[in-house]
C-alpha positions as a Python dict, from the first residue, in 0.01 Angstrom:
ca = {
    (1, 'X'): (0, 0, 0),
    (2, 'X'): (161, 362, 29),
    (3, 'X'): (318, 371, -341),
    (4, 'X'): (257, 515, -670),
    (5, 'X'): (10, 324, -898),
    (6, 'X'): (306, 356, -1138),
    (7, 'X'): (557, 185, -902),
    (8, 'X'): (264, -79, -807),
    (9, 'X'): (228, -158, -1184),
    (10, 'X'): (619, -191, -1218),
    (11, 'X'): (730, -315, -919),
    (12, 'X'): (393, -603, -926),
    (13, 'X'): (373, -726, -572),
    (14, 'X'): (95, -870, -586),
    (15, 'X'): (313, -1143, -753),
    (16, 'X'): (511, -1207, -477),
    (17, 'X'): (396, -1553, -339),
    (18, 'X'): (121, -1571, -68),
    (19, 'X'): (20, -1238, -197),
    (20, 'X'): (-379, -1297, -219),
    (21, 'X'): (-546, -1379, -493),
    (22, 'X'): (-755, -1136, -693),
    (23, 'X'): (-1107, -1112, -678),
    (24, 'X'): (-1171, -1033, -966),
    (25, 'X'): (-1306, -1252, -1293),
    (26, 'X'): (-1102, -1487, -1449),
    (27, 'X'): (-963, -1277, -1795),
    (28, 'X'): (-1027, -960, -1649),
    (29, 'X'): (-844, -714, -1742),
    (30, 'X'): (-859, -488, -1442),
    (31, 'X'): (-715, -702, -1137),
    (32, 'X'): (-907, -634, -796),
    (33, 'X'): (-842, -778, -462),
    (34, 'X'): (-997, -834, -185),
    (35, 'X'): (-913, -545, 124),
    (36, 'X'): (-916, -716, 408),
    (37, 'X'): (-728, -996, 304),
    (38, 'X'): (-479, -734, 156),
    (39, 'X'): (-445, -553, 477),
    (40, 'X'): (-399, -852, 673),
    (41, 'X'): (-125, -1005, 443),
    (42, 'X'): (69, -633, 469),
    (43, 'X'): (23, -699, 862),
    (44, 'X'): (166, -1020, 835),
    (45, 'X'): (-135, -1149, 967),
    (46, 'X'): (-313, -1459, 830),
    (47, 'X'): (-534, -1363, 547),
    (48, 'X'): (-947, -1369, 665),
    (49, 'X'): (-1165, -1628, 424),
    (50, 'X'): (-1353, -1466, 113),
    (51, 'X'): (-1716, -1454, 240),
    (52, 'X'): (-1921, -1692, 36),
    (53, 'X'): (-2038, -1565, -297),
    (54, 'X'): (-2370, -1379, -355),
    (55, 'X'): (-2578, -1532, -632),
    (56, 'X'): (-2687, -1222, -876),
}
């Protein structure tokens, strides 16, 4: 996003709404999201779909 992990920590906007959803597991306590869906929202493009879940 082009700013300091400090500022993205203060600042959150990933809780802006229509900001994507993390990826990452419910409770975690490291938040991840998804890139391209990331990218596209800072485009102002809509948002691709999550491919579908790989069973492990």
């Amino acid at each position: 996003m082009g700013i300091p992990m400090g500022t993205f920590r203060n600042k959150k906007p990933y809780a802006v709404e229509g900001f994507p959803a993390p990826v990452s597991s419910d409770g975690a306590r490291v938040l991840l999201w998804d890139g391209e869906q990331t990218t596209a929202y800072l485009a102002g493009a809509p948002a691709p779909d999550l491919p579908a879940q790989v069973p492990r």
